[in-house]
C-alpha beads as a LAMMPS data file, in Angstrom:
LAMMPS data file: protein, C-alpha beads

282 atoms
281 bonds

1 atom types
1 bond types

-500.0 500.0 xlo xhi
-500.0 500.0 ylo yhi
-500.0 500.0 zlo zhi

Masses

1 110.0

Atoms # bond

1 1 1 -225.801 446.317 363.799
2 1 1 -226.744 445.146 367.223
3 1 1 -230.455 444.489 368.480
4 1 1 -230.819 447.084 371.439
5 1 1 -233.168 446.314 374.276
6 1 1 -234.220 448.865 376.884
7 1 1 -234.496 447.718 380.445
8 1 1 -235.570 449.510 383.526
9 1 1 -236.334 448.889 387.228
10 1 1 -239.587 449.128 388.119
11 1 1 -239.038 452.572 389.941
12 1 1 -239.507 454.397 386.741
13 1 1 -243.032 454.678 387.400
14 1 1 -244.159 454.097 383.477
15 1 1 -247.547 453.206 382.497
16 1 1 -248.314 449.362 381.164
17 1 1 -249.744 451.285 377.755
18 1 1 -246.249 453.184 377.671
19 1 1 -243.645 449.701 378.137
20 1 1 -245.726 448.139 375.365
21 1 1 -245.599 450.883 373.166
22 1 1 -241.934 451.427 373.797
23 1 1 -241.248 447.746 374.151
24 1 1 -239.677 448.297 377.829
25 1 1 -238.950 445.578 379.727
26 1 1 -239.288 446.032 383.589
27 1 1 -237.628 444.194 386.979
28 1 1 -239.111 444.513 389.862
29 1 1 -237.887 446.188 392.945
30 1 1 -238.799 444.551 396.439
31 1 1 -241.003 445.373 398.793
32 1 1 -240.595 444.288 402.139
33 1 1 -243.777 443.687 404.403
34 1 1 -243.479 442.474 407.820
35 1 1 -240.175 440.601 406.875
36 1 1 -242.040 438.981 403.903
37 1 1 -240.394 439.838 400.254
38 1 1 -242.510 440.863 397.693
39 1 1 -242.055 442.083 394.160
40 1 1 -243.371 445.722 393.052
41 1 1 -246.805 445.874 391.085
42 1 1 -246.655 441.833 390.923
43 1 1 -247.435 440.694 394.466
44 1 1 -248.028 444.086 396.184
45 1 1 -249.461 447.078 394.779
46 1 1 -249.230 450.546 396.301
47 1 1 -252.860 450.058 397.780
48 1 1 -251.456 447.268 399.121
49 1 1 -249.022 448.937 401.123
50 1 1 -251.463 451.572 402.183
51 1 1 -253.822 449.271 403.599
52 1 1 -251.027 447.506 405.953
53 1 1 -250.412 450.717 407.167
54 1 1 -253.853 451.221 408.207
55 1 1 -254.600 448.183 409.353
56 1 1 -251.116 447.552 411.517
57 1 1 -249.389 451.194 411.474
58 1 1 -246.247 449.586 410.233
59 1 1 -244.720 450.744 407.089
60 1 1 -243.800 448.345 404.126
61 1 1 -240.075 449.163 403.316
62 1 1 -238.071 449.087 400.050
63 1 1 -235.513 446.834 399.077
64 1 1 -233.177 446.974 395.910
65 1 1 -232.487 443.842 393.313
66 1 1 -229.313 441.849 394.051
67 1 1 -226.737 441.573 390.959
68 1 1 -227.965 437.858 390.689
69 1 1 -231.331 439.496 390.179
70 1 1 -230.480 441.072 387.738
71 1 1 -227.896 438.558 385.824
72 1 1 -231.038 436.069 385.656
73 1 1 -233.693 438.754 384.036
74 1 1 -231.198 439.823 381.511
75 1 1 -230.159 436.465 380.469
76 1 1 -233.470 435.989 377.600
77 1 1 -232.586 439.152 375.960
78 1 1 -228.342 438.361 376.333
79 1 1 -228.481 434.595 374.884
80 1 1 -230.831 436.158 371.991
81 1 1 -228.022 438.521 370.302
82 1 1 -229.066 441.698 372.446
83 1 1 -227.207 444.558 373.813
84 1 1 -229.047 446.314 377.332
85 1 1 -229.354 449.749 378.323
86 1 1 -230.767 448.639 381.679
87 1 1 -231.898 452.265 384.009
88 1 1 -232.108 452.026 387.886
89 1 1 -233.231 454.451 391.037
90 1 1 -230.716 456.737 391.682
91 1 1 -227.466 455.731 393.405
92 1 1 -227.691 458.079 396.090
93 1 1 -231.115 456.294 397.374
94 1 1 -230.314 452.693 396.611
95 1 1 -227.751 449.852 396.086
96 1 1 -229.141 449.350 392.626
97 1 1 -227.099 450.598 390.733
98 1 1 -224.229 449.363 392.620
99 1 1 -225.501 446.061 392.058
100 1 1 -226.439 446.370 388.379
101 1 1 -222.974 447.121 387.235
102 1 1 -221.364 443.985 389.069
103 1 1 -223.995 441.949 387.296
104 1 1 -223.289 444.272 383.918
105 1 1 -218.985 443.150 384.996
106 1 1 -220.049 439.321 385.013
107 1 1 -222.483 439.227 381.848
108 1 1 -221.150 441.046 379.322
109 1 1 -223.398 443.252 377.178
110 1 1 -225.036 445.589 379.253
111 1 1 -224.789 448.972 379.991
112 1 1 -226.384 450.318 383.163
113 1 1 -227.533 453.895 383.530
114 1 1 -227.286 455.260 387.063
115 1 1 -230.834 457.625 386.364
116 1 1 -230.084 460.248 389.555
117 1 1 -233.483 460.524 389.598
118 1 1 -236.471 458.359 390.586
119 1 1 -239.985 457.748 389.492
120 1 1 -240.939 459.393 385.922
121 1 1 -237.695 461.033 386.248
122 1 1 -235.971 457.710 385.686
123 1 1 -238.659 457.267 382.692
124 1 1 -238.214 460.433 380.833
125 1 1 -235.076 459.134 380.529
126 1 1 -236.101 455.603 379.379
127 1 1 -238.033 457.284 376.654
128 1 1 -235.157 459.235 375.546
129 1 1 -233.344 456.188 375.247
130 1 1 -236.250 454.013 373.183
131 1 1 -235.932 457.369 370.646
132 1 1 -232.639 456.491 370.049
133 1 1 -232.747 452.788 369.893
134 1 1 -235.633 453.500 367.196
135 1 1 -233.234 455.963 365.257
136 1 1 -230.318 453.141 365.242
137 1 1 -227.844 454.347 367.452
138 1 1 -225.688 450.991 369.337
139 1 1 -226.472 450.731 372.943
140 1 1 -223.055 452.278 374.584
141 1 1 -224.141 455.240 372.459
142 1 1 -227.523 455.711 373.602
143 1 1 -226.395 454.791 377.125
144 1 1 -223.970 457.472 377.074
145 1 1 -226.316 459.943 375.641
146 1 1 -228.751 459.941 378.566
147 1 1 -226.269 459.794 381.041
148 1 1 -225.694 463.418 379.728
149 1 1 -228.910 464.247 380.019
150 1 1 -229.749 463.253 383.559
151 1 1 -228.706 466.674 384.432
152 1 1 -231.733 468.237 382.740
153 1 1 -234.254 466.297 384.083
154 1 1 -236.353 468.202 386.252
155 1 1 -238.136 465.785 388.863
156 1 1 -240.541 466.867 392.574
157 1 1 -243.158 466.220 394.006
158 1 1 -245.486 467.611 396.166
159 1 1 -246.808 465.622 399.876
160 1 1 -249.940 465.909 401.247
161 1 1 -249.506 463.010 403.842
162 1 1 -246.392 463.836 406.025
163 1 1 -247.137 460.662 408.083
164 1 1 -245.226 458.344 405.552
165 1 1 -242.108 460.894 405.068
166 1 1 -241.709 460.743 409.268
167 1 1 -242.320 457.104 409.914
168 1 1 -239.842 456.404 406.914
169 1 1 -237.234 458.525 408.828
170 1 1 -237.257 460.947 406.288
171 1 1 -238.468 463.863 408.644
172 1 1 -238.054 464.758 412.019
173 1 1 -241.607 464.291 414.212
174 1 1 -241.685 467.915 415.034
175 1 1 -241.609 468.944 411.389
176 1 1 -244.158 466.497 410.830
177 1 1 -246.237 467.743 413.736
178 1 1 -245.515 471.370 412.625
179 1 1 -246.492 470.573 409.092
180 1 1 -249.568 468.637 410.108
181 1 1 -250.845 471.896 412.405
182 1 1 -250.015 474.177 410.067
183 1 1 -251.313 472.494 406.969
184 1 1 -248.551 472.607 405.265
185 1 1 -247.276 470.486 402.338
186 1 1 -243.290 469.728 401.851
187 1 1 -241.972 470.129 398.004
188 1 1 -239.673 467.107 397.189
189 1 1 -237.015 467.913 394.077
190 1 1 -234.322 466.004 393.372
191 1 1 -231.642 467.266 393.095
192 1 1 -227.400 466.167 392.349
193 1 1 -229.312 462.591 392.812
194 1 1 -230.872 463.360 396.283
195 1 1 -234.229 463.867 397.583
196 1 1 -234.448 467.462 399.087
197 1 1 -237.206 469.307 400.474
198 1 1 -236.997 472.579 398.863
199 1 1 -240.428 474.253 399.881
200 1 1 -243.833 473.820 401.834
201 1 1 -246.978 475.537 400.582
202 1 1 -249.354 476.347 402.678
203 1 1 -253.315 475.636 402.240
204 1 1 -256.021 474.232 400.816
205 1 1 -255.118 471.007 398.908
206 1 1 -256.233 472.816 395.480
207 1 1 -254.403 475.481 396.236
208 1 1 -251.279 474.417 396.934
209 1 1 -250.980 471.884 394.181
210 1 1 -251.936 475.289 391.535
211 1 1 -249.276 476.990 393.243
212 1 1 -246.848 474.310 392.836
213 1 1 -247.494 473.600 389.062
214 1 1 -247.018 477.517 388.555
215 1 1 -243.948 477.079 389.877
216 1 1 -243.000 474.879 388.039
217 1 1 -244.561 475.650 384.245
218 1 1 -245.162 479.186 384.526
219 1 1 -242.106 480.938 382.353
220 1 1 -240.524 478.563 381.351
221 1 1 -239.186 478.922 377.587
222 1 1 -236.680 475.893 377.947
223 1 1 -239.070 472.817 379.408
224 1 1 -238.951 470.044 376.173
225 1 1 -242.343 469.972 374.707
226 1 1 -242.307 466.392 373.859
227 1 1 -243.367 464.963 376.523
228 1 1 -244.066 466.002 380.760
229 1 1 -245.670 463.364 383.137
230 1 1 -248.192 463.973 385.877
231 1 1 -247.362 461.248 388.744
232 1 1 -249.625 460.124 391.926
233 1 1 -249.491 457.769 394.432
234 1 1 -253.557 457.497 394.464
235 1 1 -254.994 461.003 394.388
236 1 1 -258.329 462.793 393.927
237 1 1 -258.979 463.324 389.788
238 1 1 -259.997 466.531 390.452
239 1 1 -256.421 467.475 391.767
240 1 1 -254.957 465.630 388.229
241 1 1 -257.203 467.351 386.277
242 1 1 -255.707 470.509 387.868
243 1 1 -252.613 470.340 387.205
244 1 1 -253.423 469.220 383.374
245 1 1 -255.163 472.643 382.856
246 1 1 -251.988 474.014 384.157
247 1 1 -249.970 472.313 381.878
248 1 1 -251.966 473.412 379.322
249 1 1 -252.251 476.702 380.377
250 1 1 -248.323 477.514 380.860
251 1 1 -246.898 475.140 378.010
252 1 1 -249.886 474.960 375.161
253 1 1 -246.798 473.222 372.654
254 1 1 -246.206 470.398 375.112
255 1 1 -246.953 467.168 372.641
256 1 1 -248.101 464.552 375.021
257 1 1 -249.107 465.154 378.844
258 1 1 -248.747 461.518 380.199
259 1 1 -250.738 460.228 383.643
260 1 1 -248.874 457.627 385.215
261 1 1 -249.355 456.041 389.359
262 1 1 -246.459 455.606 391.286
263 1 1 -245.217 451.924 392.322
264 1 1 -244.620 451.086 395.631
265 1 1 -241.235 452.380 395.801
266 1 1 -242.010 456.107 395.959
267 1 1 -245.683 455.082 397.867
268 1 1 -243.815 453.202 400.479
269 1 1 -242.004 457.050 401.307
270 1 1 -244.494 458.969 400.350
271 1 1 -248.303 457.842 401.037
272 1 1 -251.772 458.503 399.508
273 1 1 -251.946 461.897 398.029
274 1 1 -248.592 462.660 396.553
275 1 1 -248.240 464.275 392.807
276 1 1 -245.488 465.344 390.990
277 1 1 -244.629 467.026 387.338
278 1 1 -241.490 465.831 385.446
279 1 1 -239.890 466.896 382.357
280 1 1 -237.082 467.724 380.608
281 1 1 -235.014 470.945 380.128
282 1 1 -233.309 471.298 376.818

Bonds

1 1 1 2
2 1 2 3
3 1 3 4
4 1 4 5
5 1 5 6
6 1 6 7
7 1 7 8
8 1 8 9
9 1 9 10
10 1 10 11
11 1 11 12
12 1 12 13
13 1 13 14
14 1 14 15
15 1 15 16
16 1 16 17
17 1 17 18
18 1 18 19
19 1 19 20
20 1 20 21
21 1 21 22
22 1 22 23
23 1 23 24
24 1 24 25
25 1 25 26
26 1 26 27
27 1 27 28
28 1 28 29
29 1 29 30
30 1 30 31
31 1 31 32
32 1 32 33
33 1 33 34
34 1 34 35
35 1 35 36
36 1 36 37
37 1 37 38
38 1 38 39
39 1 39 40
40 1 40 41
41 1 41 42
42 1 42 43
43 1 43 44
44 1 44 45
45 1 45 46
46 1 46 47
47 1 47 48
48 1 48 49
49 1 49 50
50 1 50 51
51 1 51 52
52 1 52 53
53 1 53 54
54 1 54 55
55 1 55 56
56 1 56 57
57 1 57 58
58 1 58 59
59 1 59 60
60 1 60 61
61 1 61 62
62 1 62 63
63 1 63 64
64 1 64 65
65 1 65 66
66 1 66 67
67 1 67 68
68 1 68 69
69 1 69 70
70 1 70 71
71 1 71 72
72 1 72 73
73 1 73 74
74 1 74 75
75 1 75 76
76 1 76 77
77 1 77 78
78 1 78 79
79 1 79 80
80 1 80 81
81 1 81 82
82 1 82 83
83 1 83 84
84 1 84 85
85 1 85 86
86 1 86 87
87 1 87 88
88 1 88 89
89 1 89 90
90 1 90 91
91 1 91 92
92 1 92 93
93 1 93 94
94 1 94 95
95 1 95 96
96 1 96 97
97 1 97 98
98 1 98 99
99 1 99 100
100 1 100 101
101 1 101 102
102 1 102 103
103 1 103 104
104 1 104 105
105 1 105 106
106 1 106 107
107 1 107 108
108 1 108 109
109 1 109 110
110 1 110 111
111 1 111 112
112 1 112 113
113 1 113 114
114 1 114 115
115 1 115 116
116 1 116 117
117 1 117 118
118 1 118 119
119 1 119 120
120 1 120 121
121 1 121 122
122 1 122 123
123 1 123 124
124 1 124 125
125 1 125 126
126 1 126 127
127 1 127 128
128 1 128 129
129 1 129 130
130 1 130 131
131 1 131 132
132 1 132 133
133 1 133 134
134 1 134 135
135 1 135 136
136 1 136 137
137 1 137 138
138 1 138 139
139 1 139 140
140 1 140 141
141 1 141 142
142 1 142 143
143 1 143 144
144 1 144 145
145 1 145 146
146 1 146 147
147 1 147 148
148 1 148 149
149 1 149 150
150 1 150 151
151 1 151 152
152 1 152 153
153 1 153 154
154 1 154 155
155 1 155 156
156 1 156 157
157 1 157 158
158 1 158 159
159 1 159 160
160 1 160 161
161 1 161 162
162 1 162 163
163 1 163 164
164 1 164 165
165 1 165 166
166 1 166 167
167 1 167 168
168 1 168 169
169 1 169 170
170 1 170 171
171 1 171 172
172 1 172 173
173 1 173 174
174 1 174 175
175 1 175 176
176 1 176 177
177 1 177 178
178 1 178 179
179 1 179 180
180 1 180 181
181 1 181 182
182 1 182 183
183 1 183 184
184 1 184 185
185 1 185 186
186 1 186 187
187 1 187 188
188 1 188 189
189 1 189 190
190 1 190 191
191 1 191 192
192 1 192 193
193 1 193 194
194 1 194 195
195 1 195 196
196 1 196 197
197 1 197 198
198 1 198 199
199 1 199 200
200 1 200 201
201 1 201 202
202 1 202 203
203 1 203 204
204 1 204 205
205 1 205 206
206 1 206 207
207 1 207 208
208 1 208 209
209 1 209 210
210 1 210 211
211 1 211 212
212 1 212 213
213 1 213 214
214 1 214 215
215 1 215 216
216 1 216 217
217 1 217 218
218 1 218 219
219 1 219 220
220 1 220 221
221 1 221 222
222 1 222 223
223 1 223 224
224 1 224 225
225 1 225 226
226 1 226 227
227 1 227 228
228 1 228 229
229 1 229 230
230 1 230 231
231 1 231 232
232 1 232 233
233 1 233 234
234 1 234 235
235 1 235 236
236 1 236 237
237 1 237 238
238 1 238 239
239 1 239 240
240 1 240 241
241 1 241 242
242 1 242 243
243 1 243 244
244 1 244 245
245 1 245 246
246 1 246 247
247 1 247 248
248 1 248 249
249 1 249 250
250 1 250 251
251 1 251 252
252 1 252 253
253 1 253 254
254 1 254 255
255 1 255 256
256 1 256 257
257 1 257 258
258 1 258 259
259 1 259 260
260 1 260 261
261 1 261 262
262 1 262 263
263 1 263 264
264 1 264 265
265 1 265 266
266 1 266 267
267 1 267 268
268 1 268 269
269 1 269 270
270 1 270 271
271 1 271 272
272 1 272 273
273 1 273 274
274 1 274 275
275 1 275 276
276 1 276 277
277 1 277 278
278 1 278 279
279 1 279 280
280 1 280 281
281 1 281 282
């Protein structure tokens, strides 16, 4: 039987306790910061990228791994007997993917998962696919497995800065303007592999983030209770600790509630003050 390893791009958001647990291993995605490439959470760190905005008003920018890239961080595991499951951003935001599977056509060995998600929605699924690498299945097996399942991942997140979304491009400036009068805060989901705004709550900061969690944990008998993940991009604990009681409030059989910060992939669109709540539907 084959040795399976489990590979991700750094875009799944996962904690340093959680890759060492699972044994993950993790490229990095580039930044780009005033034409100077960096590599995610190695050289730059999402505070990093805040505080060049603040200091220069220009945004850092994302980048995606080349197939090179990715040829060169899989050979270790390749020339020692493995097989890869390697996960990436989805293909509707980036050339990732694209990128991984021309790499995955010259190596041999791998098989790369096309998450259509981002974030903790890319590592629910890299979790599901560690459980079945730990209960023997081959690699083309578990890689087909959560290909399935990329439909039931259920992944938002909730803005409170709507200066990042319309600098990015990702807003017009009189939504932003209307949003920023208004007080409102844009809902992110992702959905057929796309980022969407599906809603804007209006409020306090408290407020809307209880609203939003009720939205999404309140009634519903089909969320998996193994595992849902609270993700920021640098937010008050107070807020966190929020949406925890809601969590525990609306699903009291959900096994493990993980914390994890955003990289500078979903900072760089996002800003200061984002949170979202991921999980799987059966």
């Amino acid at each position: 039987m084959s040795k399976v390893k489990i590979i991700s791009d750094s875009t799944c958001d996962l904690s340093e306790e959680l890759l060492i647990q699972y044994d993950i291993a993790v490229l990095p995605h580039p930044i780009v910061r005033d034409g100077e490439l960096l590599q995610d959470n190695v050289s730059i760190t999402p505070d990093d990228i805040y505080a060049h905005y603040e200091r220069t008003g220009r945004l850092c920018t994302t980048s995606a791994p080349n197939a090179y890239d990715y040829e060169q961080f899989w050979r270790p595991w390749l020339d020692e007997g493995y097989e890869i499951v390697h996960f990436t951003i989805s293909s509707e935001m980036s050339t990732a993917y694209n990128q991984a599977v021309l790499a995955a056509e010259e190596t041999g060995h791998v098989y790369p998962v096309d998450s259509r998600s981002l974030s903790t929605g890319i590592g629910l699924l890299v979790l599901e696919a560690c459980d079945l690498r730990d209960h023997g299945f081959a690699a083309e097996e578990i890689a087909a497995r959560v290909r399935e399942d990329s439909a039931k991942c259920q992944a938002s997140f909730l803005v409170d800065v709507i200066e990042y979304l319309w600098k990015g491009g990702r807003c017009s400036s009189v939504a932003a303007i209307g949003a920023n009068l208004l007080k409102l805060k844009p809902r992110i989901d992702v959905q057929n592999g796309k980022m969407l705004s599906t809603k804007k709550y209006r409020g306090k900061t408290a407020k809307c983030f209880a609203a939003y969690a009720d939205d999404l944990l309140k009634g519903k008998d089909n969320i998996r209770q193994n595992r849902i993940f609270i993700t920021h991009s640098g937010i008050d604990e107070d807020i966190i600790q929020l949406v925890q009681d809601k969590i525990r409030q609306w699903q009291p059989g959900v096994e493990h509630i993980y914390v994890t910060r955003a990289g500078g992939t979903i900072s760089c669109h996002c800003g200061p003050g984002t949170l979202g709540i991921l999980y799987m539907y059966e």
